[in-house]
C-alpha positions in Angstrom: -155.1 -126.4 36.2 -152.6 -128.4 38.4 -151.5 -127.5 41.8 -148.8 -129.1 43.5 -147.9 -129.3 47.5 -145.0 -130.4 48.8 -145.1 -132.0 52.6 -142.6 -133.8 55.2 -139.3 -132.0 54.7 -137.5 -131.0 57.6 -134.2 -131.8 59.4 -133.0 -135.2 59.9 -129.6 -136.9 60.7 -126.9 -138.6 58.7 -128.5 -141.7 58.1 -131.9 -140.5 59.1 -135.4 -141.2 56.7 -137.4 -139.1 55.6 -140.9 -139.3 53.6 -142.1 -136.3 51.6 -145.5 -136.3 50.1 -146.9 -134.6 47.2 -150.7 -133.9 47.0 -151.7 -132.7 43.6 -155.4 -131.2 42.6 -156.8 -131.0 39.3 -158.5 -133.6 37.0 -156.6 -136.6 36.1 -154.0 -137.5 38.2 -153.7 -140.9 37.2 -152.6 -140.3 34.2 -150.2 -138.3 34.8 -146.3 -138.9 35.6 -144.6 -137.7 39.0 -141.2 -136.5 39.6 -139.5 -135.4 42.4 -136.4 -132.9 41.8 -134.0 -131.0 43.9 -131.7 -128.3 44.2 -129.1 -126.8 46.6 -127.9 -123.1 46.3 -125.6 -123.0 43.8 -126.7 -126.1 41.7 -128.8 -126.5 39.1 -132.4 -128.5 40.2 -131.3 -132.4 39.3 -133.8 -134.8 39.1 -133.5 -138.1 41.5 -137.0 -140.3 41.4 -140.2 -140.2 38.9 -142.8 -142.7 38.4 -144.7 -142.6 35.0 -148.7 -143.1 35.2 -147.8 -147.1 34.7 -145.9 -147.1 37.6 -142.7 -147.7 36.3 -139.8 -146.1 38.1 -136.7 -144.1 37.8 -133.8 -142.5 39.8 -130.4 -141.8 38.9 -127.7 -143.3 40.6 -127.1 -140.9 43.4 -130.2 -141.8 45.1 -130.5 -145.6 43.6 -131.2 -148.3 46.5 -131.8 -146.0 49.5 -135.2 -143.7 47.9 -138.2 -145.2 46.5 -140.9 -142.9 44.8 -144.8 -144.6 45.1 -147.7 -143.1 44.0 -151.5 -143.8 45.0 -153.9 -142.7 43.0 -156.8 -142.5 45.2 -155.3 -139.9 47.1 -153.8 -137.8 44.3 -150.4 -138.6 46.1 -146.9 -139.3 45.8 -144.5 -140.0 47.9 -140.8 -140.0 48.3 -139.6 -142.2 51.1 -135.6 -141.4 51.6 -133.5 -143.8 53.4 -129.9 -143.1 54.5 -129.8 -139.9 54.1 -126.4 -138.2 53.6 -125.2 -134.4 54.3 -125.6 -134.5 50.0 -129.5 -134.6 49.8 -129.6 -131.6 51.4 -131.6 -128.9 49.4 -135.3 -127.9 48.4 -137.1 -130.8 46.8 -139.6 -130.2 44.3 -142.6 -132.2 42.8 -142.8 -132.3 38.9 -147.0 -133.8 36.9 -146.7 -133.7 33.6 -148.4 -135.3 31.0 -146.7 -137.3 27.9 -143.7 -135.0 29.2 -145.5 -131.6 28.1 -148.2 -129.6 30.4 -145.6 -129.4 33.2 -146.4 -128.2 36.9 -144.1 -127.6 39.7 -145.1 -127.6 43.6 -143.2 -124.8 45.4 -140.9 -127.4 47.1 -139.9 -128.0 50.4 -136.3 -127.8 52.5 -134.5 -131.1 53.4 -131.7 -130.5 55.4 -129.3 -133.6 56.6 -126.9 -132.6 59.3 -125.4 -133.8 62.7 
């Protein structure tokens, strides 16, 4: 019912932005809450930025004060806008909808890499 597509990953520098988008389809976007997620070989997929249909935000500390998650609603859109970015964030970065955290969709991700 939800389809998820992941845009704007690529390489960038040490200390480099990026901004990845996340176009969703299906009914009711607005209600929904976003996540972004990622995961380099070997680790397990953490989560680092989500913003609940209210717009209230999260991220854990890794990311805390250099990525910001936004959402607009008219566009069926998120967005993850990554500041500094550090050899770390490499890995494939995922978009997560869900609804009152059940009915959970996944985007096919796409590849981050931060390197000199």
């Amino acid at each position: 019912q939800v389809q998820l597509v992941e845009s704007g990953g690529g390489l960038v520098q040490p200390g480099g932005s990026l901004r990845l988008s996340c176009a969703s389809s299906g009914g009711g976007f607005y209600l929904r809450n976003m996540a972004w997620y990622r995961q380099a070989p070997g680790n397990q997929r953490e989560f680092i930025a989500g913003i609940s249909s209210v717009n209230v935000e999260n991220y854990p500390d890794s990311v805390k004060g250099r990525f910001t998650t936004s959402r607009d609603n008219a566009k069926n859109t998120v967005y993850l806008q990554m500041n500094s970015l550090k050899p770390e964030d490499t890995g494939v970065y995922y978009c997560r909808s869900d609804y009152l955290g059940s009915d959970i969709y996944w985007g096919q991700g796409t590849q981050v890499t931060v390197s000199s």
